[in-house]
C-alpha positions in Angstrom: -4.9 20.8 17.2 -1.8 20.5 14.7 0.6 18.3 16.1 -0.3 18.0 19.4 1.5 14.6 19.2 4.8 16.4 18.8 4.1 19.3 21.2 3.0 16.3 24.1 6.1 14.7 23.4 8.2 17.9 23.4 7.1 18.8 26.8 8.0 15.0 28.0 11.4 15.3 26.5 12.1 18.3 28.6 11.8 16.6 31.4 13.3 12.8 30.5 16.8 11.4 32.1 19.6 10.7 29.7 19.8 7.3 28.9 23.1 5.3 29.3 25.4 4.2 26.8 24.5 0.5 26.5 20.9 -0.6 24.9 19.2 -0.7 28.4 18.4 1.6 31.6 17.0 1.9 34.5 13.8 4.4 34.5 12.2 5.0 38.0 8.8 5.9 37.0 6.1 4.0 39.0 5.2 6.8 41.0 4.7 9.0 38.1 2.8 6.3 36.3 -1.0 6.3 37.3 -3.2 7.6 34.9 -4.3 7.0 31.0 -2.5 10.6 30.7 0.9 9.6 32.2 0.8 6.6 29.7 0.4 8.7 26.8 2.8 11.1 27.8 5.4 7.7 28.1 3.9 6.8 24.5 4.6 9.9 23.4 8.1 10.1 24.7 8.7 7.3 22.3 7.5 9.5 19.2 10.2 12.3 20.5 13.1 10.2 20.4 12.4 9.4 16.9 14.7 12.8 16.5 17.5 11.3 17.6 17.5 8.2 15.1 16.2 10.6 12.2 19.0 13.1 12.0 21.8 10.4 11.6 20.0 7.8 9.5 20.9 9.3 6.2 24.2 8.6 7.3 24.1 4.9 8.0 21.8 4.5 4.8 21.9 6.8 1.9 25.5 7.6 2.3 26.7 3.9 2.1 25.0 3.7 -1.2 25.6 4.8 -5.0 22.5 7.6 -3.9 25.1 10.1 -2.7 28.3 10.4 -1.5 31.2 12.7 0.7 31.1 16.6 -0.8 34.9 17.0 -0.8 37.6 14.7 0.0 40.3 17.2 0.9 38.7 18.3 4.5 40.4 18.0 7.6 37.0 18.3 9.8 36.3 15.4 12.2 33.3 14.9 10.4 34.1 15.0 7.0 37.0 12.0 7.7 33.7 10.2 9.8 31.6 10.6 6.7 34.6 9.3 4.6 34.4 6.5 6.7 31.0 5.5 5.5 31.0 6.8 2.3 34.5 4.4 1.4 33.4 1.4 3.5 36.5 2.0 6.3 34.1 2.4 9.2 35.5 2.7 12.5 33.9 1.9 15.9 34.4 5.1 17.0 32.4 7.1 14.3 30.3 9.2 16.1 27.7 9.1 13.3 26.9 5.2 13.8 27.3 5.7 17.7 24.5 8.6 17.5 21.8 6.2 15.3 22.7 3.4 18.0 22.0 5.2 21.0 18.9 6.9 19.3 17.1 3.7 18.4 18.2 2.0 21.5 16.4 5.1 23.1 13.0 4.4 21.3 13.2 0.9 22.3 13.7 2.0 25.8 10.7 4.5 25.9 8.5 2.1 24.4 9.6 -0.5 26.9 8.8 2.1 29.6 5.1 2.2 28.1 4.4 -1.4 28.5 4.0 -1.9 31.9 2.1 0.4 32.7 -1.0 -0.4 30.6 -3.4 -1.3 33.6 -4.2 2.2 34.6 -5.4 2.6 31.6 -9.4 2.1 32.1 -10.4 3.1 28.2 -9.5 -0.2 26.3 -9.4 1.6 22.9 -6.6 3.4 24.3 -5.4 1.1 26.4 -4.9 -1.3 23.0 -3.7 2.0 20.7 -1.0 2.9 23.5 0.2 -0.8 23.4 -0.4 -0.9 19.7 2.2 1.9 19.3 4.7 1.0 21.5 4.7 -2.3 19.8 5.3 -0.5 16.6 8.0 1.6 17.5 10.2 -1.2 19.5 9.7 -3.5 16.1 10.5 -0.5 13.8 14.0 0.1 15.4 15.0 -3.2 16.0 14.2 -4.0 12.0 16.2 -1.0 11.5 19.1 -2.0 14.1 19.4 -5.9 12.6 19.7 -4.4 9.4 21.9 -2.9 9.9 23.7 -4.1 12.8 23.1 -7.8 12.5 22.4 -9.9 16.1 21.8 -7.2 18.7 20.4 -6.9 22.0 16.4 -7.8 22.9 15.6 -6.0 25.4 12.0 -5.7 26.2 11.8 -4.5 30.0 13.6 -2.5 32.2 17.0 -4.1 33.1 19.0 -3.3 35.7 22.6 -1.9 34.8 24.8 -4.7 36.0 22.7 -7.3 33.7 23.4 -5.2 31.3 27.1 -5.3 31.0 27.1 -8.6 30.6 24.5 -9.5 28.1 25.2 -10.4 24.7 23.6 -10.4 21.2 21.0 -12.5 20.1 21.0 -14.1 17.0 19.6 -12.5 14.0 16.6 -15.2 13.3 15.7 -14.4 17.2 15.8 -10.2 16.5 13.1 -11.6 14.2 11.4 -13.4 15.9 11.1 -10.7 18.5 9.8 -8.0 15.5 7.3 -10.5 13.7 5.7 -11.5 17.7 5.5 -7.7 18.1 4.0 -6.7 14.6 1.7 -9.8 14.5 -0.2 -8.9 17.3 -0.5 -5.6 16.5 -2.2 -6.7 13.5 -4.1 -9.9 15.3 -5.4 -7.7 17.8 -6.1 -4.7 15.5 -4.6 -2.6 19.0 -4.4 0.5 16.6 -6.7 1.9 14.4 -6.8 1.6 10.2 -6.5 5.8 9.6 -5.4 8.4 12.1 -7.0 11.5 12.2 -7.8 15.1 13.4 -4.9 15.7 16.7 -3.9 11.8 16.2 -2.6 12.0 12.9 0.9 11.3 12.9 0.5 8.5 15.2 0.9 4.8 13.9 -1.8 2.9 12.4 -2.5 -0.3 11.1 -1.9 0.8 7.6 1.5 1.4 8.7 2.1 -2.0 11.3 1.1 -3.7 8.0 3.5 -1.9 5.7 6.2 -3.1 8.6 5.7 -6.4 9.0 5.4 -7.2 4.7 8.9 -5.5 4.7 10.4 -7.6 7.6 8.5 -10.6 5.9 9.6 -9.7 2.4 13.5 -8.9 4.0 14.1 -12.0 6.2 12.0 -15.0 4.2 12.7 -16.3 1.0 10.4 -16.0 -1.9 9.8 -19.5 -1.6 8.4 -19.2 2.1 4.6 -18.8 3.3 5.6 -15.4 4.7 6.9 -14.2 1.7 3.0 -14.8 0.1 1.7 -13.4 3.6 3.6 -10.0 2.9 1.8 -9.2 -0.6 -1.6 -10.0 1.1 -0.4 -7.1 3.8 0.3 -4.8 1.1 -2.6 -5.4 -0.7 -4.7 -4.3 2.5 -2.4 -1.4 2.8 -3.0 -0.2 -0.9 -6.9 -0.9 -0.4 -6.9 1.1 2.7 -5.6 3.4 0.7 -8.4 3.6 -2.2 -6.6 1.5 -4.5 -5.2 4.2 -6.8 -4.6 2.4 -10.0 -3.3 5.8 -12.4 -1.2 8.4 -11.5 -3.8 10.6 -11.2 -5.4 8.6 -8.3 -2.4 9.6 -6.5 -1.0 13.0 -4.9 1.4 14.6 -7.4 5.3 14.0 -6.8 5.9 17.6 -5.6 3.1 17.8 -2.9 4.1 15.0 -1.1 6.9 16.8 0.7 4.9 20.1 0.7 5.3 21.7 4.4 1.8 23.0 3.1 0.3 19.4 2.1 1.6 17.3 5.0 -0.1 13.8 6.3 -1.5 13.8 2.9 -2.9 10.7 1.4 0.4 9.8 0.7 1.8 9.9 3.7 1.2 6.7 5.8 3.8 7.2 8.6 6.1 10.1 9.1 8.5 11.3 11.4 6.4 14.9 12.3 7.9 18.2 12.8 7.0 21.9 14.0 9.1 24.9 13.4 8.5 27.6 15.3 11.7 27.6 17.8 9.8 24.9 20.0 12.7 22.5 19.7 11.2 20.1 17.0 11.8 21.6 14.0 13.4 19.4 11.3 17.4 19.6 10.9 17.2 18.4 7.2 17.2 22.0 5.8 20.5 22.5 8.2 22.0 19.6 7.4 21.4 19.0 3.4 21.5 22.6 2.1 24.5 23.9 -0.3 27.3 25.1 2.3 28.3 29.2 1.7 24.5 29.6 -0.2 24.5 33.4 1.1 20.4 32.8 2.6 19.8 31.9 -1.3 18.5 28.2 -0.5 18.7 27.9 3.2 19.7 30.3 6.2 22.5 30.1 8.5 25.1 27.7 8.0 24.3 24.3 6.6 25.8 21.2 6.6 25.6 20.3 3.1 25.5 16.5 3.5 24.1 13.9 1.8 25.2 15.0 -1.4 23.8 13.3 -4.3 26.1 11.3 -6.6 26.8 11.3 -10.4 25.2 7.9 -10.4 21.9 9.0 -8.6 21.8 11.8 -12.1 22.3 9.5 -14.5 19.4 7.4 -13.1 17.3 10.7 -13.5 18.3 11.2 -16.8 17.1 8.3 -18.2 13.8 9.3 -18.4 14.4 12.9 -19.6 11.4 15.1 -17.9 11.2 13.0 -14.8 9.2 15.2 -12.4 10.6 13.6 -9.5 14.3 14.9 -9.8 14.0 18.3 -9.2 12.0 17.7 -6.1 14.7 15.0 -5.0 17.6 17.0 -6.2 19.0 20.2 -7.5 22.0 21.1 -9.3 22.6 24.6 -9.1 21.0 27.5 -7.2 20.0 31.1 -8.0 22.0 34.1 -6.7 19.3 36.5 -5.9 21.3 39.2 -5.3 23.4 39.3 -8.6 21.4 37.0 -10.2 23.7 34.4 -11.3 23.0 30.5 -11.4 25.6 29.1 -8.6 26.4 25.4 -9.8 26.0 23.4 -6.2 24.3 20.1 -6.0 22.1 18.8 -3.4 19.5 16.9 -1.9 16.1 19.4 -1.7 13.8 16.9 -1.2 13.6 18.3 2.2 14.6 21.5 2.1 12.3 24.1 3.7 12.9 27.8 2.3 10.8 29.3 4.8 13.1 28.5 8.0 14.0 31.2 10.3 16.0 29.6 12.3 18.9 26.7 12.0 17.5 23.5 12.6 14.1 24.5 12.7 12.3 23.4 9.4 9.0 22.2 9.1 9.6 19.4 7.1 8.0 15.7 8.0 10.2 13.4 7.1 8.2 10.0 5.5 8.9 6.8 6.8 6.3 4.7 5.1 4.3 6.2 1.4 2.1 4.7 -0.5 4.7 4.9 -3.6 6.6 2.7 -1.3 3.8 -0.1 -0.4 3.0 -0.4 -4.2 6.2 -0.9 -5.2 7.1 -3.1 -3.2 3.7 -4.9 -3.9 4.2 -5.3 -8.1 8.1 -6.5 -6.6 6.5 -9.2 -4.4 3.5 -10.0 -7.2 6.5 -10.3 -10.1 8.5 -12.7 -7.5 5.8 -15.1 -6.8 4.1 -16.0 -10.0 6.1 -13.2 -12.7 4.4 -10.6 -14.6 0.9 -9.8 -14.6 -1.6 -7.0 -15.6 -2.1 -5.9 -11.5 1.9 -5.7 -10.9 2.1 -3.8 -14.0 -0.7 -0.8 -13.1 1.0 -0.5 -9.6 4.6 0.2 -11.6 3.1 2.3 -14.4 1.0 4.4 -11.7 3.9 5.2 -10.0 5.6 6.4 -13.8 2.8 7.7 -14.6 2.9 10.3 -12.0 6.3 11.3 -12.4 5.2 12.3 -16.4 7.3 9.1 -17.9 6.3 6.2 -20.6 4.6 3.3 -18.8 5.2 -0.2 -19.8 3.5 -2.2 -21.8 3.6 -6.0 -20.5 5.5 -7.1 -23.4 8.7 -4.8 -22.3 8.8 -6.6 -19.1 7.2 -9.9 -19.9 9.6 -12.1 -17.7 10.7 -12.0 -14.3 14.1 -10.6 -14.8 12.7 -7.8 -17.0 9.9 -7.1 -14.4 12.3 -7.0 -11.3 14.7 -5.0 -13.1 12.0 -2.0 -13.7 11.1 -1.9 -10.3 14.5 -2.0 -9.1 15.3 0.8 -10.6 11.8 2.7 -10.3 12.3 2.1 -6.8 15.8 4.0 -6.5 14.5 7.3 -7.9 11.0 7.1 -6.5 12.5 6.7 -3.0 15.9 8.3 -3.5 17.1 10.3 -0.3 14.2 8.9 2.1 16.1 6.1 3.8 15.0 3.1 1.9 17.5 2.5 -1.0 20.2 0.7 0.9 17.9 -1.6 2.9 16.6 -2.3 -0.8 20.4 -3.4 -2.0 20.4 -5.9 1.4 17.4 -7.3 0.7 18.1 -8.0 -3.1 21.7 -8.8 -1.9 23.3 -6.3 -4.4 25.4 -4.5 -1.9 28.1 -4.9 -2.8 28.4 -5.3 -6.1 26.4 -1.5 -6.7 28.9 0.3 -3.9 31.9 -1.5 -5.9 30.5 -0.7 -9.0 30.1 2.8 -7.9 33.8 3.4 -6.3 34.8 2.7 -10.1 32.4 4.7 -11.9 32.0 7.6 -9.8 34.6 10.1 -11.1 34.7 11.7 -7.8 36.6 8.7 -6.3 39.1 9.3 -9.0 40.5 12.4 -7.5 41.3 10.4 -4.0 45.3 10.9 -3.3 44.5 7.1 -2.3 42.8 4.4 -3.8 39.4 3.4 -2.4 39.2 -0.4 -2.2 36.1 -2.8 -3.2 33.7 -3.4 -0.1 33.6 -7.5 1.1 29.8 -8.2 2.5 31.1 -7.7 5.7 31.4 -4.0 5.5 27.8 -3.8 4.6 27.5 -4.6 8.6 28.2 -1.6 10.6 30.5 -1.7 14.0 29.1 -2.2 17.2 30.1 1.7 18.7 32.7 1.5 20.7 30.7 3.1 23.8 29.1 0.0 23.4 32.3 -2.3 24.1 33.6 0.2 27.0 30.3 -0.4 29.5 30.4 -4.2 28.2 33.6 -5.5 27.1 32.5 -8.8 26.6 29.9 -7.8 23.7 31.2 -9.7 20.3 32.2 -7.2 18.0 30.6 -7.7 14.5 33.5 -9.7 12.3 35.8 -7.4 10.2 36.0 -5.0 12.8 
């Protein structure tokens, strides 16, 4: 029954239309539409295109951050000069990278669209609510994701027909929102999904992870001073006691057997991206694409990528606490030769590195989208930013440290605000590094630009340039709309700057 969510949507995928260009299309399925089955192959459909959005996200996250940067800087490869482009700030609206990520959340939206109306065949109402529940999830996920890091955007939340679509424009930011709180809230009103998955549903969304969602679209687009800012650390706090309220680090799953292939969906894991080697077409690319290049089959087979390579910076935040358990999971610095047996110096991101792959592109890696590390984290944040430091902020940081094998805090060391937010600031980078998370951390603490800036001067790397690379403005931290985008609708506003 392993992953039967994966190998359902698979099938589906095999069989789905392209989608256009622009954030909308027209899918004829009525007559394919008329059973509880047919739905949950739709709902699954939505799952599969997760792919798409997964293998270029690094790109439009991590790689715009101090977390990692370009490999070389001398290439000539279209896309080395495309990952320059988000790695210095210069992005074009051509940059096939941010056009991929685009079209790929656009085409979750559009699956999970296809789901809704259809919910009326549906005779069992605890699937008939879970299949809704899902969709829901899914269409609020990307379009957190896509104001983020687009700004206003498009709602679309039914099937539109092609000529309305070249001519619709963005909506504002507060009504992108809007439009993710309605969809989140009643999820969670109606309880449409269920706390825990399990057995041949785990994978799927639950509540656990609806609630996660909506306390990070709460604690992202309210101030600390609003109701909804107190409403998001009540949703942790039911995520973390859902979770059996682990106050040590031994109450959690150690650091390195989060990420085990052999340990996945563990009671860490609250909502992943799921994958199946196997050559069945979902296997994980992150082997492929993060692996040392030229590694002779020492780390990875094949020939791999060797993006998302992690920074000086990213290091040095390791080696502050010397004996931090969670580096060399996240990261390695050299590799060994098996043949000869030398150590090859080559940094990069193993987090998600699978040794065992046979095949390129065909790991068995689940990538996390929502941990448990994550909601507590983010809870002591929200706790410390409503009414300061405190004895239950302070187990939910020290847990975390405790796990990784480094000195807790005593609440003296981070008796006021500042102090407080500062630790778990920075416990949140390396906890979290390479998963997605940290730049949507700098936006919401509005640090940006001053850590990217900070970086392009630290970072000896960006010494070597034969140019200089210039300070970010805040504009940059908004990406171009693609420019596939602006050639089916030329009267979409492109985002200033660009």
């Amino acid at each position: 029954m392993k992953k039967t969510i994966i190998l359902a949507a698979a099938v589906l995928a095999a069989a789905s239309c392209d989608l256009n260009r622009y954030p909308v299309s027209e899918v004829a399925a009525d007559a394919y539409v008329t059973d509880a089955r047919s739905v949950e192959n739709l709902v699954m459909g939505a799952y599969n295109a997760l792919y798409d959005v997964a293998q270029y996200e690094w790109a439009v996250t991590e790689l715009r951050s101090d977390n990692v940067r370009m490999r070389v800087n001398a290439s000539t490869a279209q896309d080395t000069k495309e990952i320059q482009q988000l790695d210095n700030g210069t992005i074009l609206s051509g940059n096939s990278f941010v056009g991929e990520y685009w079209d790929g959340a656009y085409r979750v939206i559009n699956r999970a669209n296809s789901v809704l109306p259809y919910l009326d065949v549906v005779e069992d109402p605890v699937a008939r609510a879970s299949f809704e529940g899902e969709a829901l999830f899914l269409r609020a996920w990307m379009y957190f994701n896509i104001v983020r890091l687009w700004g206003p955007t498009f709602i679309v939340t039914r099937k539109t027909g092609a000529d309305e679509a070249r001519h619709m424009q963005r909506s504002s930011v507060d009504e992108v929102y809007a439009q993710i709180e309605q969809d989140l809230e009643k999820v969670i009103d109606e309880e449409l999904l269920p706390l825990k998955r399990s057995g041949a549903a785990l994978g799927r969304a639950d509540l656990r992870a609806a609630k996660a969602m909506l306390a990070k679209v709460y604690a992202t687009h309210y101030k600390v001073s609003d109701e909804h800012y107190a409403k998001a650390k009540e949703l942790l706090s039911d995520v973390v006691t859902a979770c059996g309220n682990p106050t040590s680090g031994a109450s959690l799953v150690p650091y390195d057997k989060v990420f085990a292939t052999n340990n996945e969906m563990n009671d860490e894991i609250i909502f992943a991206i799921r994958y199946r080697s196997g050559k069945l077409g979902i296997g994980s690319p992150f082997t492929t694409l993060y692996a040392p290049i030229n590694n002779g089959g020492n780390v990875a087979i094949g020939s791999p990528k060797h993006y998302n390579f992690p920074s000086d910076n990213l290091i040095a935040a390791y080696n502050e606490n010397p004996g931090d358990k969670r580096k060399d999971v996240t990261l390695q610095e050299n590799y060994l030769n098996k043949t000869t047996g030398a150590i090859v110096n080559a940094r990069f991101c193993n987090k998600f590195i699978d040794p065992a792959m046979t095949s390129e592109n065909d790991a068995e890696n689940d990538f996390p989208v929502i941990r448990l590390g994550d909601v507590m984290l983010l809870l002591a944040e929200l706790s410390n930013e409503l009414s300061g430091p405190s004895t239950e902020a302070l187990t939910l940081l020290n847990a975390i440290r405790e796990r990784a094998g480094i000195p807790t805090y005593s609440l003296d060391e981070v008796n006021t605000k500042y102090a407080f937010r500062e630790a778990v600031r920075k416990e949140r980078r390396v906890e979290l590094a390479l998963e997605n998370q940290y730049w949507f951390d700098l936006l919401r603490w509005g640090t940006a630009v001053s850590r990217v800036n900070a970086f392009f001067q630290s970072e000896p790397f960006f010494g070597d340039y034969d140019f200089t690379v210039n300070p970010i403005a805040e504009w940059q931290t908004m990406l171009p709309i693609p420019q596939s985008v602006k050639n089916v609708n030329s009267e979409v506003a492109q985002n200033p700057g660009y």
